[in-house]
C-alpha positions in Angstrom: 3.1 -1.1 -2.6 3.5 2.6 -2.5 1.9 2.9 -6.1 -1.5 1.4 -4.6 -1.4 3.4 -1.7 -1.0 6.8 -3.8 -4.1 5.5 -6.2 -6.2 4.6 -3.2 -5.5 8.3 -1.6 -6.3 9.9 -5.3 -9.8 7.9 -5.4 -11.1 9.1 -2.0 -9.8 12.3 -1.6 -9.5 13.3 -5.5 -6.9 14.5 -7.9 -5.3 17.1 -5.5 -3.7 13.4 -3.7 -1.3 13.8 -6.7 0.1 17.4 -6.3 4.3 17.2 -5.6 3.7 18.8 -2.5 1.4 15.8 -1.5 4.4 13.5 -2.0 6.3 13.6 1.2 3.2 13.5 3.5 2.1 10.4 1.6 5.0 8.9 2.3 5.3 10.2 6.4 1.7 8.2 6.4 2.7 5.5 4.4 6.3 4.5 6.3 5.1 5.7 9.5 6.4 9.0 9.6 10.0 7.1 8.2 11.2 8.5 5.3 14.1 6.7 5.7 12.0 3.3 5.5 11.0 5.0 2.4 14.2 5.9 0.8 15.2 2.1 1.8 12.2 0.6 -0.3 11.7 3.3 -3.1 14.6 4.7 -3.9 16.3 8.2 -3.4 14.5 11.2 -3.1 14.6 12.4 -6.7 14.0 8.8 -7.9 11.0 8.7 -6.2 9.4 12.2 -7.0 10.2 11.2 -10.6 8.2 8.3 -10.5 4.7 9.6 -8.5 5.2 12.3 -11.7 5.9 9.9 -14.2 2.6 7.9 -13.6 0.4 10.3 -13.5 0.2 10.6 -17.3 -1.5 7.4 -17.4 -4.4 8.2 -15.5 -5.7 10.9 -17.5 -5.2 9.4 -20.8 
């Protein structure tokens, strides 16, 4: 799950894991440089950069 993946990254390297520009290199490592593997399993682009925001409230609540 990318979700897991994303949290893993932000506990070893640290909060900066989380910044938007983070979000499309985390996901050419995840999908193996595919963003189109990506798109296919997550959604569309802006559906997907609203969600790795959205979450992030919850961790620093």
């Amino acid at each position: 799950m990318f979700l897991e993946f994303v949290l893993q990254h932000y506990v070893s390297v640290g909060v900066e894991e989380l910044e938007s520009e983070k979000l499309t290199p985390l996901l050419r490592l995840k999908y193996h440089n595919c963003i189109a593997d990506a798109v296919a399993d997550l959604g569309q682009p802006a559906q997907i950069s609203k969600v790795f925001a959205g979450f992030q409230k919850y961790l620093y609540v």
